[in-house]
Structure formats: structure tokens, C-alpha cells
C-alpha positions in Angstrom: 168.4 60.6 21.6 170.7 61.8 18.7 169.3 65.6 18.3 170.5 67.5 14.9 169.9 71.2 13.8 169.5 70.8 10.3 167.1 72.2 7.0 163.7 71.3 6.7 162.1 71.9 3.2 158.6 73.8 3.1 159.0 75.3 -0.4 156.7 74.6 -3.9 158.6 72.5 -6.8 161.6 74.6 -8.1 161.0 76.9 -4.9 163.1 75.8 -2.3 162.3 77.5 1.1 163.7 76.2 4.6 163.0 76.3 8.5 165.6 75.7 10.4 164.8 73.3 12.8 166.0 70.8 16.0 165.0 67.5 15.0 165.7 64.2 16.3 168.3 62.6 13.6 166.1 59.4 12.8 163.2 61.5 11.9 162.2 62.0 7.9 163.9 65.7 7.0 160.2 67.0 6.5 158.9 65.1 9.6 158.8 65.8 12.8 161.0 68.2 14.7 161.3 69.8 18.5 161.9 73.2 17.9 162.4 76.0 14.8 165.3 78.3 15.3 165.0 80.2 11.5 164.1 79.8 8.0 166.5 80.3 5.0 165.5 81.4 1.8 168.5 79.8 -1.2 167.3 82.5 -3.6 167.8 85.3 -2.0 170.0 83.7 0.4 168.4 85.6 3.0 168.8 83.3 6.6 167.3 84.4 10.2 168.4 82.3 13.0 167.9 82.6 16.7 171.0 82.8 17.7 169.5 82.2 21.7 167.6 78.8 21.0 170.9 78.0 18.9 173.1 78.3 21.1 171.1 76.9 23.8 170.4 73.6 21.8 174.0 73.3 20.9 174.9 73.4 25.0 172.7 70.8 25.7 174.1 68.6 22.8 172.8 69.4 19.3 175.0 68.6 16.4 174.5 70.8 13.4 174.6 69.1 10.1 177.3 70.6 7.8 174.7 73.0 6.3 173.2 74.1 9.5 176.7 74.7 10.3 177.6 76.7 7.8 174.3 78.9 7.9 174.6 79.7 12.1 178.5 80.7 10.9 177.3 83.3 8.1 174.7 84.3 10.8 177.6 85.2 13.5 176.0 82.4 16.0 179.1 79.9 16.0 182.8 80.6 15.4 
């Protein structure tokens, strides 16, 4: 099972709010996911990641999309 870390939209129309979240890549990007590591907030770019369950998921195999990616850099969890 291909497992991602990647965005998953919960905001209102012209609202975008996000929970970052370990999903399994063939799920729908608002579907179903394992486990939420943070949320991210685009207009106040405000982001809160557990940098724990990151890291943890990412031992055991995770692949962040670019986005996630780029988020758990800004956050200090990856290099």
C-alpha cells in the first residue's frame, strides 16, 4: 500500500482550510485517511504539524507530496 502525507480540504467555498493527513495515495483527497498530523490555514499561513507522527510515518515509508513537503520543511520537521 502506497501511503502519502498530503492536504486534505475541509474549508467553505473561497475558504480554504487543510488537515494534514496520512492517506493511502488511491484514496479521493477528501476521503478517507489513517491518520492527521496538522492543519494549515493558506490565509494566514499559519501550519501546526506533529513533527512525532511525521517523522514516524515517514520511517515506516510515507512519501510527502510536494506540498506536504514543503509545509513539514517551513515547520523544521524535515531538512
Amino acid at each position: 500500500m502506497a501511503v502519502r502525507i498530503r492536504l486534505r480540504r475541509i474549508g467553505a467555498k473561497k475558504k480554504p482550510f487543510y488537515r494534514i493527513v496520512v492517506a493511502d495515495a488511491r484514496a479521493p483527497r477528501d476521503g478517507r485517511f489513517i491518520e492527521e498530523l496538522g492543519h494549515y490555514d493558506p490565509i494566514s499561513k499559519k501550519c501546526v504539524v506533529d513533527g512525532e507522527k511525521a517523522l514516524t510515518w515517514i520511517k515506516n515509508g510515507a512519501q510527502p507530496t510536494d506540498t506536504g513537503r514543503a509545509l513539514l520543511k517551513k515547520n523544521g520537521v524535515i531538512s
